[in-house]
N, C-alpha and C positions, 0 to 999 in steps of 0.2 A: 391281284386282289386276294387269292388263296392266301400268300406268303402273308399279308398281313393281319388278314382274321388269323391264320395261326398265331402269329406273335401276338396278336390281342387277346388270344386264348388262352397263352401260356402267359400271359401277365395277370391277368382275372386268375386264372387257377393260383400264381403264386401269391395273390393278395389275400386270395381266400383261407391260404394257407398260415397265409402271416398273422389272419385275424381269429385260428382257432386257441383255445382257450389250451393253458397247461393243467387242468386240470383232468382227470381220467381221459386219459390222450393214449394212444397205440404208435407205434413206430412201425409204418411199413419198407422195406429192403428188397431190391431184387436188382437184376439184371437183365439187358434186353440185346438181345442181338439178331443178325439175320437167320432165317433160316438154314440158308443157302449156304453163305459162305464162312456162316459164323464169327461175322465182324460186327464188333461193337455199333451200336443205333445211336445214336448222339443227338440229344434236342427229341425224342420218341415222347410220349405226353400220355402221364399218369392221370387216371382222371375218378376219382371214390364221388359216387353219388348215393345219396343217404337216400333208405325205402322211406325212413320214417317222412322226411320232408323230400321231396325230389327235388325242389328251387335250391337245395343246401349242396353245393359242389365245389370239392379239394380236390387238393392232386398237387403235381410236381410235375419236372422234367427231370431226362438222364443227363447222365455229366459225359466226358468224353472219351469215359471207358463203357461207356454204356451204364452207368449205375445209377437208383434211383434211392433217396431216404426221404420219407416225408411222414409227417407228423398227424394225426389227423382223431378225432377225438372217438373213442369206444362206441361201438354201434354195430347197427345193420345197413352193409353197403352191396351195391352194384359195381364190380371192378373193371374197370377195363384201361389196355395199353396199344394206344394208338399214335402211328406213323404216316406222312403222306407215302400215298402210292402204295401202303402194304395194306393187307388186311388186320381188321382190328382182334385184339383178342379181349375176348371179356368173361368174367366169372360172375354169374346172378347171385344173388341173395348170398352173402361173404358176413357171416357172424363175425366182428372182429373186435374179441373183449382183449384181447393182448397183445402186442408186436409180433410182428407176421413177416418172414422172411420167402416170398416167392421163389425163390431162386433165379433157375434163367428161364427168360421168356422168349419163346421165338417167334416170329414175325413173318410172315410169308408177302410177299411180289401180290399185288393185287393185282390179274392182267387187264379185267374190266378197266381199269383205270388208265393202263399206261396208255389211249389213245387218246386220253383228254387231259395228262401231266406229262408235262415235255422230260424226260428221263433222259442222258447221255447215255449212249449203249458201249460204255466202258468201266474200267474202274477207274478208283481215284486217281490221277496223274499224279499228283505231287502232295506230299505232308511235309507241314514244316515242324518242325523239331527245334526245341533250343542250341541244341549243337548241329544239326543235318537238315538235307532237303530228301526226302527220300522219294525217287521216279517207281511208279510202277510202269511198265515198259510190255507190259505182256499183250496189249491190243497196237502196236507199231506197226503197221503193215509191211513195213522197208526189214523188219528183223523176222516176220515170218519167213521160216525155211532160211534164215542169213545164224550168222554166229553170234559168239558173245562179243567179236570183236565188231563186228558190224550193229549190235545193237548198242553198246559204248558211246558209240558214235554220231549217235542218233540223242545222246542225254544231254543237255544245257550246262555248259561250260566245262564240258570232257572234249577233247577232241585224241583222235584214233590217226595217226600218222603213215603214211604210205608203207614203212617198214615196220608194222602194228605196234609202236612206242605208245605208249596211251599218255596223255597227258591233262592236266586240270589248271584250267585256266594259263594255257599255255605254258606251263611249268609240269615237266614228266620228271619231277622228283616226287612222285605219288604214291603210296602205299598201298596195295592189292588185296582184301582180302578177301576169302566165302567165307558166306556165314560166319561174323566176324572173327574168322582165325584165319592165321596164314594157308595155304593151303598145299597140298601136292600136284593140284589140277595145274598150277603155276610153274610145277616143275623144278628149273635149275634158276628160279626168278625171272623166266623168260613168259614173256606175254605173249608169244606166238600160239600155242597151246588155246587159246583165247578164238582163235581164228579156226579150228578143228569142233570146238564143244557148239551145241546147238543154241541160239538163244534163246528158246520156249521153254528150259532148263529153269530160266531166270523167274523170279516171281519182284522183283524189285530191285534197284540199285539205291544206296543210299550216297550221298554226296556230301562230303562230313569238310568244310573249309575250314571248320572251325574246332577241330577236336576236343572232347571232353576228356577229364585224366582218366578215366574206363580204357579207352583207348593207348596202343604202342605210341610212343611218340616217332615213330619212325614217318618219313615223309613229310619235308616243309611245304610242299604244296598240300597236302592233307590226304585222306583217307578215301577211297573205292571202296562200298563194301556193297559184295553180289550176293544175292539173300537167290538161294532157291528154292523151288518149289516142295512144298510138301503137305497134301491136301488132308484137310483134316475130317473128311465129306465121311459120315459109315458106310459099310461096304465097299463093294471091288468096281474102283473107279481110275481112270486114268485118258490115257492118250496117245495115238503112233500117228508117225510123221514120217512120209516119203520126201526124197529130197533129189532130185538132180539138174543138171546145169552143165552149161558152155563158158568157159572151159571146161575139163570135164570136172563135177561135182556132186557126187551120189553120195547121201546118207541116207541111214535108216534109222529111227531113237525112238524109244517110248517111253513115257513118266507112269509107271504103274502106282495105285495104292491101293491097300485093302486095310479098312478100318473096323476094329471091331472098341465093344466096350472097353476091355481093356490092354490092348496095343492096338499100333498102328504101323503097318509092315509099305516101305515107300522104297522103290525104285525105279532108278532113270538111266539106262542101255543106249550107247547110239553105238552105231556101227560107220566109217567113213573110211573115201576113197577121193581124193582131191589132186586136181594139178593146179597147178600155182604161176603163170609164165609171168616172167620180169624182166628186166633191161635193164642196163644205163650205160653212157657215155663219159669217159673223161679227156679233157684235154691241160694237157701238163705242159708251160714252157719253162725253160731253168735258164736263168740269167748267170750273165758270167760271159767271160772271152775262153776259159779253159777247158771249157763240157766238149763231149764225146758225141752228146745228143743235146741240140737246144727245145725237141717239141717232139711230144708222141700224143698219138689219139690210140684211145683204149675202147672197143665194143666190146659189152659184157651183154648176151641173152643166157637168161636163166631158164631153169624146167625142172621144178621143183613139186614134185611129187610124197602125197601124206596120204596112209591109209593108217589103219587100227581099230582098234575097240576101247571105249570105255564104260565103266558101268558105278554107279553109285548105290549102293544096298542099308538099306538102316532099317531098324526097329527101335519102337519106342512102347516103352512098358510102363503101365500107369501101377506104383506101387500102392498108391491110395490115389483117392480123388485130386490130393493136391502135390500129389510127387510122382515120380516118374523120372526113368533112369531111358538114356536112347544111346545103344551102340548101331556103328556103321563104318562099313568098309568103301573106300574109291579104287579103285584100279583100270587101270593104263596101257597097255601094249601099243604101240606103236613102231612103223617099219615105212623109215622116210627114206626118200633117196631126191637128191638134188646133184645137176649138171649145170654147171659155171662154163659158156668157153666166152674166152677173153681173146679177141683178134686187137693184137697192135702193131701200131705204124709208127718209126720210130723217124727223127728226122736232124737235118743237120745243115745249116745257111738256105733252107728249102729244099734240100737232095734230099729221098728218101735213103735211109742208112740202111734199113731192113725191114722186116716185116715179118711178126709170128703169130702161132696159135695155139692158144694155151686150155687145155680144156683140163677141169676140177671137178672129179665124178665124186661126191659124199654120201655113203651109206647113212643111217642113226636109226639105229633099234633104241626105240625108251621102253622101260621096263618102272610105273610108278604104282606103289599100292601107300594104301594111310588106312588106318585103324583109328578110330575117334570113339572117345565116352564119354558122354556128356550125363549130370545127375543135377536134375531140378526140385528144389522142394516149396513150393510156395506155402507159406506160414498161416498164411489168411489171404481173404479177397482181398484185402488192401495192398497189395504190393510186396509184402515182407517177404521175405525170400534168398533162397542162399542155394548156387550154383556152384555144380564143379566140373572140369574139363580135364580129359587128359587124348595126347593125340602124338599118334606117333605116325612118320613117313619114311618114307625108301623109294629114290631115287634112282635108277642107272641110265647111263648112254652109253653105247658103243658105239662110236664113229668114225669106222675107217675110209678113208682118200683115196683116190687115185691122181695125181698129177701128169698130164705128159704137155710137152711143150715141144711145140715141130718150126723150124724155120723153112718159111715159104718162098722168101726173096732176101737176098739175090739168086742164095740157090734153097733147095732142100735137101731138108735131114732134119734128124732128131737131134735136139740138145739136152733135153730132161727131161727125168725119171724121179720122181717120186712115191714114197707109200707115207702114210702118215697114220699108226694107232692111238686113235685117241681115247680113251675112257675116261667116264665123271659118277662118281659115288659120291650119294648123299643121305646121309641118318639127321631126323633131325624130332628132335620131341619137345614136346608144349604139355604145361603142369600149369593149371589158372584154375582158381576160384574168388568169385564174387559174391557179395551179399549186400544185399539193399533194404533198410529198416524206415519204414514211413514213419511221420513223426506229425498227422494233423497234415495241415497244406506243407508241411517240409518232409525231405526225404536224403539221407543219410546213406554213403555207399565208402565200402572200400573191400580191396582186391590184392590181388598178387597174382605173376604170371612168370614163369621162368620158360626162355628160349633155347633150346640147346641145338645147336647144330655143327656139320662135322660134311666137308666137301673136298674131296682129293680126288686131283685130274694125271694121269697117269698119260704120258704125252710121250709116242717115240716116232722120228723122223728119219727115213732110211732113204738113199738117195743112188739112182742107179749111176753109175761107173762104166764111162761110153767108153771106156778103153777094155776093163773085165770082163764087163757084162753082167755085172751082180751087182746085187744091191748092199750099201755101206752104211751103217748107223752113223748118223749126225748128232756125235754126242753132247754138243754143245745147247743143240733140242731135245735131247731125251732125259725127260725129266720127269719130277714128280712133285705137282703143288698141292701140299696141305692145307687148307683152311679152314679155319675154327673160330666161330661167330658165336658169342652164347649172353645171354639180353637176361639180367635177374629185375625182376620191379616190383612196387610197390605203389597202390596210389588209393587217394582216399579222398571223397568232394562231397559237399551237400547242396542241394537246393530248394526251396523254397518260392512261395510265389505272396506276395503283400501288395494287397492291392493290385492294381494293372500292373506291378512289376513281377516276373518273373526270375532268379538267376539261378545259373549251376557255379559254385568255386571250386577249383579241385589245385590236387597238386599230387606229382607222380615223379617218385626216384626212380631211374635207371642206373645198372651197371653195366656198361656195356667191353667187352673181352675178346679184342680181334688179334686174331695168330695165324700168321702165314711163312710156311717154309718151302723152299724150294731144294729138292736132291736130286743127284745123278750122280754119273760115272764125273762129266766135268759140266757144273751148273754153270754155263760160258752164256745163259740170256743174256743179249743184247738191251741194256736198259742203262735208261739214266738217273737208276736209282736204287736201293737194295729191295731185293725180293723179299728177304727176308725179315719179320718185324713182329714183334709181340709188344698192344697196345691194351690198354686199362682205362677207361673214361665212367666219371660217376658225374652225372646232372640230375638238377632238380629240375622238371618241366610244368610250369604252372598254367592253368587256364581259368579263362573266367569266360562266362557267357551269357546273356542280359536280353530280353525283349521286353517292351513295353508298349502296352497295347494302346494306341491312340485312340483306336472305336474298334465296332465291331467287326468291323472288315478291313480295321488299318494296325500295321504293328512297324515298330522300329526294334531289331536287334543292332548288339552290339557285341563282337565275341575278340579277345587274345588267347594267342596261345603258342608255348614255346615250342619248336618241334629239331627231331635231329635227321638226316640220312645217312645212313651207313651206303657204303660203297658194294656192291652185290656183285656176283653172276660173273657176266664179262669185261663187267668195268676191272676188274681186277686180275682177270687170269692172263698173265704174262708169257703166252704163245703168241707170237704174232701168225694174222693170216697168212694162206699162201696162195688164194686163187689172181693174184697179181704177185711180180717179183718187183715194182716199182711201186704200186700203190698199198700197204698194209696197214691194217689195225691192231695195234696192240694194248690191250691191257694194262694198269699202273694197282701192282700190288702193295704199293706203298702209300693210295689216296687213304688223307682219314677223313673221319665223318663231315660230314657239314651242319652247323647248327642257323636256323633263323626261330626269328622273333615277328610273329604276324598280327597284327592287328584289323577287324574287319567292321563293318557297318552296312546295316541292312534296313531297306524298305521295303514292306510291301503293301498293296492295297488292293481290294475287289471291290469291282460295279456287275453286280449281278453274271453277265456270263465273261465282262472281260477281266485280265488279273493279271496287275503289274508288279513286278518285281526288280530292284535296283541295289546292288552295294556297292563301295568304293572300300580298298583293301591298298594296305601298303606290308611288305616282308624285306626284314631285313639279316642277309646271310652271310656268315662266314663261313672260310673255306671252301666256298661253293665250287661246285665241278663245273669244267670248261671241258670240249674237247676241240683240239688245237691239231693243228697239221704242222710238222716240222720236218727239217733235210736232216737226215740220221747221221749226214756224212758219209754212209756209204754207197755203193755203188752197186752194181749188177757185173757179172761178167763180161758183159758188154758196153761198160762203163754207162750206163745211167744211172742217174742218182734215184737212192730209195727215198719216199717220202714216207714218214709214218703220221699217221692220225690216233694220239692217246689224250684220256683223260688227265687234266689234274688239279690240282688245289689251286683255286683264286685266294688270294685275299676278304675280297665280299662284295657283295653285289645287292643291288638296291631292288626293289620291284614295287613299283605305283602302279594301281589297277583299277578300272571301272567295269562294270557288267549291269545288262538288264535284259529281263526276259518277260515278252507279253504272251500271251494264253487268251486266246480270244472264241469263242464260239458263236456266231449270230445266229444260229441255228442249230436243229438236231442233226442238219446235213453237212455242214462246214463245220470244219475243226480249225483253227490258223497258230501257230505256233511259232516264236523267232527271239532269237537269242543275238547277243552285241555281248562282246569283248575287247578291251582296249587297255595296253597296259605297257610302260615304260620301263625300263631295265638299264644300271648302271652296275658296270663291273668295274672291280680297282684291282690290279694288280700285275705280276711280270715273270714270267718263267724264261731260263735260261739267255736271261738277258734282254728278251723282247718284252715291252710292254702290251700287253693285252688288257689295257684300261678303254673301255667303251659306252657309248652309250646304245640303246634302240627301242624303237617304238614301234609296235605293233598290233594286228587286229585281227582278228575272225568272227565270220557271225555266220547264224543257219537260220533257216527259213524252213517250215516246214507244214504244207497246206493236204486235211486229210477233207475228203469231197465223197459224198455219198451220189452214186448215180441211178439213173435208172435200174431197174431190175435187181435191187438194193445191191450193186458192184460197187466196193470201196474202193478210190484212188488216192492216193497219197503218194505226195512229191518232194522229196528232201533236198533242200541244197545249202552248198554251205562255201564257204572261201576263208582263207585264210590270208591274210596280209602278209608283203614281206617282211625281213629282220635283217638285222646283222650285226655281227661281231666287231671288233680291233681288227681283225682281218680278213672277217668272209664276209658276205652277204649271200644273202636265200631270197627269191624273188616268193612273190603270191600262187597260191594255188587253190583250185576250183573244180568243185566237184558237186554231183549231182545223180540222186537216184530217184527211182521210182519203182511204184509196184501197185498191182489190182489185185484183188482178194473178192470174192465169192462164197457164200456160205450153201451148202449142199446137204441133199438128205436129212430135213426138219431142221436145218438149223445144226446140225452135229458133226456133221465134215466142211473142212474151209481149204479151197483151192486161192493157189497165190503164185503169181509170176510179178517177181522183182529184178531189176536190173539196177546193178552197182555200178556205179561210176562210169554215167549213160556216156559220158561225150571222152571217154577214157583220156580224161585231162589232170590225175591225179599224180603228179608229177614230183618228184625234189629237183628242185634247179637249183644250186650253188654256187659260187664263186670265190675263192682263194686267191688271198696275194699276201708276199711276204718281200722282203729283199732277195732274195732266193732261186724263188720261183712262184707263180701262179696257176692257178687249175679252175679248170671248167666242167660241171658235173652237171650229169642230167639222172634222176635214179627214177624208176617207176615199179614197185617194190611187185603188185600185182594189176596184171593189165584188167578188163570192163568182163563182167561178170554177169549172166543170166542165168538165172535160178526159176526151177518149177515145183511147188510143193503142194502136199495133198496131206490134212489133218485128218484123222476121224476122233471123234473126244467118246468115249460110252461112258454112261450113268455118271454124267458131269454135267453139274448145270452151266450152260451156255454163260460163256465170257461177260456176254453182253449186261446178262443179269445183275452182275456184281455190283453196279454200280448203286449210287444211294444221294438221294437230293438232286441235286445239277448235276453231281456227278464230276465234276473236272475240279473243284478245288477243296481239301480239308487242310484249314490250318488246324492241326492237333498242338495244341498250347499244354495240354497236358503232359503231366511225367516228368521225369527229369533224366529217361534212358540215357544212354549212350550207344 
């Protein structure tokens, strides 16, 4: 009944509004946002009551940046700006013989009220965007005290994989960034780094399926972008966080700010000590009458240990009211150490042949700093505005090995000795400015961004000599790969909104310049392909992106958009493992990019607390990356065949997709949350003679119910499954996982105790299977085993989480802007 005297409210004010007169008229202007968290008020109700007549009442509503302009004829009024559930603000007796610009008004939490207006005690879960869905994720109860990669995992149509590959909509060709730039918290492009940083860090993920040309076009599954926190609240406000757990899991982080008029000084410190235990299984049989060995089984327990510090430091300096320049440092120390032993049983017509053990102790000290300037100047309230970026990063690893490898049966002794120094440098700098010119309901943007980066892995493999007793460089390993990646672009889009249509058009050149050399004494890598390669690729990548509003709480988008993947990190470094002498990974320095063409379509609609959401997406790829398992042809000293697993270029590969996700609240105590994924894949093409043309179909969905209990204890229960797949010649069975966790709020409301457990029935599993003419293989991988976590917040001079929220509180379609 409330909700609709407001709309009959706000419809009377705007008729009233329509029927004033242009003659000796005033134009009022302002702004309305929260107190609290200084987020735009949307739909807040302007309301001018005239002394001379009190019966006589105008007004407006705000739009969806919070702004209000209305029209209203010269006089003596009563002002006031009122919100449900906040307190109203009002100005008596308002002489107002000319246009009158209020500025910003803020709006305070009315608490008398919140016991008689049902409030969610969250923030907004999800904004839709023309191009994005953007999650805020920061009241999760499963990612208090968990990571960034555990709250990933927890976002509708991301899933986070046993060996932390992240993936979007089952496609981990996805592009990574913070705060939309690449970043160094990423590293060497490794996502593991992910599973170390806290995820209370995070203030929102955005989920971008559709990217606009603002955007890299890197990644044909689309874009991840991790927005962190950075409070904008005056004075010295922040938050520390204890963390420990079984296995063992101590961290300590704090998000500090201190805000005055003009800076705002934000940093975020965690401190971390983690073991990591993992496993897996393989069983290899090699067909053939002339093998040495027809079947081995391989135990792999891992004990993988992470400690370090990272810390994030920025300021941001308000040169005037509407510009402001913000520098900020990240940095990184880290000091991991992981132990590989690998027990295999080697076999032959059912006779055991032997049996060894092979243990792979690996030091890695990382060493990451970035320096970032970022320089904003907004032109006016309306959007006009021109940004600049400049960001520079530094990289190092040191990773030296120990290998020994002892035979157990039939007899013992030592067979091998290795050392392995590995080192990886990386420079890499980012030069981007933006600028966005509103034009009325259109709005006009174009940019440039140049990439430059610069990665040489210095690799030497020395191998002990059971006859000497010293150790011999293996210069056939000892090498040095150069790699040089460097991305020029240019892009430029407008959008506009006509009637219930909405769209963005854009179009974005890249140059993209990949160079990789390989030196040594004698560069004798083992590959079936040249290491060596210096490429040049210039693409125009076009996007379009479209909603159109059925009703007020129905919208249909429609978005394309071209995208490319470069080859990264370890897809291309051309060492092969060595913590197996029969099972290896190796690298293909010579993959080139991948390009798809994605097309998507989107529904969504809201019935007061429930909110459906459905698209159906098809991507169509060339040169898409496989990774394949093949016989190298060689052998082991003990004549088993090596099997290697590398990436390479498909021809192309089809992808049919459907998704939907409901959001349901029936109460302020039940939250119910579940996401459906389902999506077909054809690949076409043939390496080295084998046809690896396939088709498969697959699925994952999560389920996710938050329950308020007695003694206001929150419980939330995550689960989620994955369906099987498969290749031309593997298949991967299903996998099932499930967490939970309780949270309590302590001492007024300012400290929140939380015990979660990850992957409660420890059933997170890779199961695989391989078959070739060859040979076949049987894998079992569990990257990290079941995980219990104990954390304790305190928040000082912060207003409580719970506050933030605004209306229902669980859904804003933001139709506004035409961001990216």
């Amino acid at each position: 009944m409330k909700k609709t005297l407001l709309l009959l409210s706000i419809f009377l004010l705007q008729y009233s509004f329509a029927q004033q007169s242009d003659s000796g008229t005033v134009t009022l202007t302002g702004k309305v946002v929260d107190a609290e968290t200084k987020e735009p008020l949307e739909f807040a109700t302007l309301v001018v009551r005239s002394l001379d007549n009190p019966e006589k009442v105008s007004g407006g509503m705000t739009d969806t940046e919070g702004k209000f302009k209305v029209t209203v004829s010269a006089g003596n009024y009563d002002v006031s700006v009122e919100f449900m559930s906040y307190k109203s603000y009002t100005l008596k007796s308002q002489s107002l013989t000319g246009s009158k610009d209020f500025g910003t008004i803020t709006l305070e939490l009315d608490v008398a009220q919140l016991n008689e207006v049902e409030v969610v005690g969250e923030k907004t879960t999800v904004q839709l965007r023309l191009d994005k869905k953007i999650y805020n994720i920061g009241t999760d109860l499963t990612t208090q005290g968990a990571s960034i990669s555990d709250a990933l995992d927890n976002v509708p149509s991301v899933t986070v994989d046993v060996d932390g590959t992240i993936a979007l909509r089952g496609n981990d060709n996805v592009r990574i960034l913070i705060n939309g730039k690449p970043s160094a918290m990423a590293g060497f492009g490794d996502t593991n780094i992910f599973q170390q940083l806290p995820a209370d860090a995070i203030e929102s993920v955005e989920v971008i399926t559709s990217p606009s040309a603002r955007y890299d076009a890197e990644g044909t599954a689309g874009i991840l972008n991790i927005i962190l926190k950075k409070d904008e609240i005056l004075g010295f406000n922040g938050s520390v966080s204890l963390r420990t757990g079984i296995p063992e899991n101590h961290n300590l982080s704090a998000n500090i700010n201190y805000r005055r008029k003009k800076f705002n000084i934000f940093n975020t410190t965690g401190v971390y000590y983690r073991k990591s235990p993992g496993n897996a299984f393989y069983e290899n049989r090699y067909l053939g009458d002339s093998v040495d060995v027809d079947h081995t089984l391989e135990d792999r327990d891992r004990d993988r240990r992470y400690r370090g510090i990272n810390t994030n430091l920025g300021i941001e300096y308000y040169l005037t009211e509407n510009s402001s320049i913000t520098g900020s440092v990240f940095g990184r120390l880290g000091d991991d150490k992981s132990i590989v032993e690998n027990t295999t049983s080697r076999f032959l017509n059912g006779e055991t042949v032997n049996e060894t053990s092979r243990v792979e102790t690996e030091g890695e000290k990382d060493t990451s700093i970035q320096f970032a300037v970022n320089y904003i100047n907004n032109f006016n309230d309306e959007g006009h505005k021109l940004t600049a970026d400049f960001q520079y990063s530094y990289d190092k690893e040191d990773r030296p090995t120990f290998i020994e490898e002892n035979l157990f049966y039939p007899t013992e002794g030592l067979m091998a000795r290795e050392q392995i120094f590995q080192n990886e440098k990386q420079n890499e700098y980012l030069i981007q400015a933006d600028y966005v010119l509103p034009m009325g309901d259109a709005q006009f943007e174009a940019g440039f961004r140049s990439n430059m980066e610069n990665e040489v892995t210095d690799y030497a493999l020395e191998q002990y000599n059971l006859n000497t007793g010293e150790y011999e460089p293996n210069l056939g390993l000892t090498n040095i790969f150069d790699y040089t990646e460097n991305v020029h672009a240019l892009y430029t889009q407008y959008g506009n909104k006509i009637g219930k249509l909405s769209f963005l058009l854009g179009l974005r050149l890249e140059n993209t310049v990949l160079k990789g050399k390989v030196t040594g004494e004698d560069s004798a890598i083992d590959l079936p392909y040249e290491p060596n390669f210096d490429k040049n690729y210039v693409g125009l990548f076009p996007t379009v992106n479209l909603i159109y509003e059925l009703g007020e709480e129905e919208d249909l988008s429609v978005g394309y958009n071209r995208r490319i993947n470069r080859p990264r990190g370890w897809f291309i470094n051309p060492f092969p493992s060595r913590d197996s002498r029969t099972n290896i990974f190796q690298g293909n320095p010579d993959l080139d990019p991948a390009f798809s063409d994605a097309f998507d379509v989107g529904y969504l609609k809201r019935w007061g607390n429930l909110t459906f959401s459905t698209s159906v997406y098809f991507q169509h790829e060339t040169e898409s990356f496989e990774f394949i398992q093949e016989d190298t042809g060689l052998t082991t000293e003990d004549g088993v065949a090596i099997i290697r697993s590398i990436p390479i270029n498909l021809s192309s590969e089809d992808r049919f997709g459907g998704e939907f996700s409901i959001m349901y609240n029936p109460s302020r105590k039940v939250r119910l949350n579940t996401s459906f994924n389902i999506f077909k894949s054809q690949t076409d093409g043939e390496f080295n003679g084998i046809d690896y043309s396939a088709e498969n179909t697959s699925w994952f969905s999560r389920l996710s119910a938050n329950i308020t209990l007695p003694a206001k204890i929150q419980w939330q229960t995550t689960g989620f499954y994955r369906g099987p797949s498969k290749t031309a010649i593997s298949e991967r069975k299903g996998m099932f996982g499930l967490n939970m966790a309780v949270s309590k709020d302590l001492i007024k409301d300012k400290a929140t105790i939380n015990l979660n457990v990850s992957d409660l029935f420890n059933s997170r599993k890779m199961r695989s299977y391989t078959f070739t003419d060859d040979f076949t293989s049987d894998s079992e991988n569990q990257w990290r085993e079941r995980q219990f976590t104990l954390s304790f917040t305190y928040r000082f001079n912060q207003p409580k989480e719970e506050r933030r929220g605004k209306g229902n509180g669980n859904m804003n379609e933001d139709m506004g802007g035409f961001e990216g």
